[in-house]
N, C-alpha and C positions, 0 to 999 in steps of 0.2 A: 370624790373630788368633783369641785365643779369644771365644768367647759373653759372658764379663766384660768382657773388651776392648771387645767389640762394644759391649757395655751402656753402658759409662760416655761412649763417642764418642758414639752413639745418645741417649740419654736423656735428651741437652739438647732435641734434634732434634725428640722428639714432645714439644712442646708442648703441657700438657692431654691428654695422649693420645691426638693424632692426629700424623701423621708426616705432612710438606710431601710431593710428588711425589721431586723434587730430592732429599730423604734418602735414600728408601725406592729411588732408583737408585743411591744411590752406595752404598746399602747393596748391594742385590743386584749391582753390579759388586765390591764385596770379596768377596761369595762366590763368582763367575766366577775372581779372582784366587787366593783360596784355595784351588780346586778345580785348576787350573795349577798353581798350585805345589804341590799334595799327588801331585798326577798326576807331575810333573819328575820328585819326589824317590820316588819307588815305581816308578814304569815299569809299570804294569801291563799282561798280555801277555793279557789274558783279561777277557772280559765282566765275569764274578764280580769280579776285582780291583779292574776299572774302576766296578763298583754299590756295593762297598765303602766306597768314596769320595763316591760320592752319598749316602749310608747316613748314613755321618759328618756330611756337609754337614747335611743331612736333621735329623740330633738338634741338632749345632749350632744352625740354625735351630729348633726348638722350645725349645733351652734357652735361649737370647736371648729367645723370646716370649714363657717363663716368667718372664722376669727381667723385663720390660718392663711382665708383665701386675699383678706382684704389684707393681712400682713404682706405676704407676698406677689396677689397681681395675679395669680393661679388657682388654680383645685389643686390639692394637696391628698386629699382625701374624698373616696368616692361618696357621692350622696345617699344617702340613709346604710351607708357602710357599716349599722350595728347588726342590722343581717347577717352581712359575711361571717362577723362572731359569731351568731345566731347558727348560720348553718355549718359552722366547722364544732360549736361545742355540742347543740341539739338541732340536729335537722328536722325532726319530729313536731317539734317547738314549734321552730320558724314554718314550718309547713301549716299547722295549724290555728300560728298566726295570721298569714300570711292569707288564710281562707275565711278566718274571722274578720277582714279588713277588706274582703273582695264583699262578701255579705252585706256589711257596714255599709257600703257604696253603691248596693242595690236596693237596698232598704230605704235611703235618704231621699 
């Protein structure tokens, strides 16, 4: 789904601008499932391939929480909050992420 998709399924969901528990899982279980299936159809054989994809997720998530924000006048959702997915399905992942992106920033 894209960020707009998200939005319009989403934006009944926060209520006044807060999101029930229940949303904000089946929200972050669409990005586990979007994350699968971007993963299926790429096959990535490589770290870098496979952050790619986090990356993606990653903006996905903020451009939903832009959508979200400027619907409601609030943060709805926390900023690069595909992490928190990140560290509740592979914390191993997001660590190794997370060390590839500190690198990236030393490097430039």
């Amino acid at each position: 789904m894209t960020s707009r998709e998200l939005f319009k399924k989403f934006k009944k969901a926060a209520k006044s601008g807060v999101m029930a528990q229940k949303d904000i899982e089946i929200l972050m279980g669409q990005f586990v499932t979007d994350f699968h299936a971007i993963k299926a159809r790429r096959n990535p054989k490589t770290n870098k391939g496979l952050f790619s994809i986090f990356d993606e997720l990653n903006k996905k998530w903020n451009n939903l929480r832009g959508l979200l924000k400027g619907y409601y006048g609030k943060d709805i959702l926390k900023p690069n909050g595909f992490n928190e997915v990140l560290k509740t399905q592979a914390p191993e992942a997001l660590e190794a992420y997370l060390d590839s992106r500190q690198t990236l920033k030393v490097v430039r």
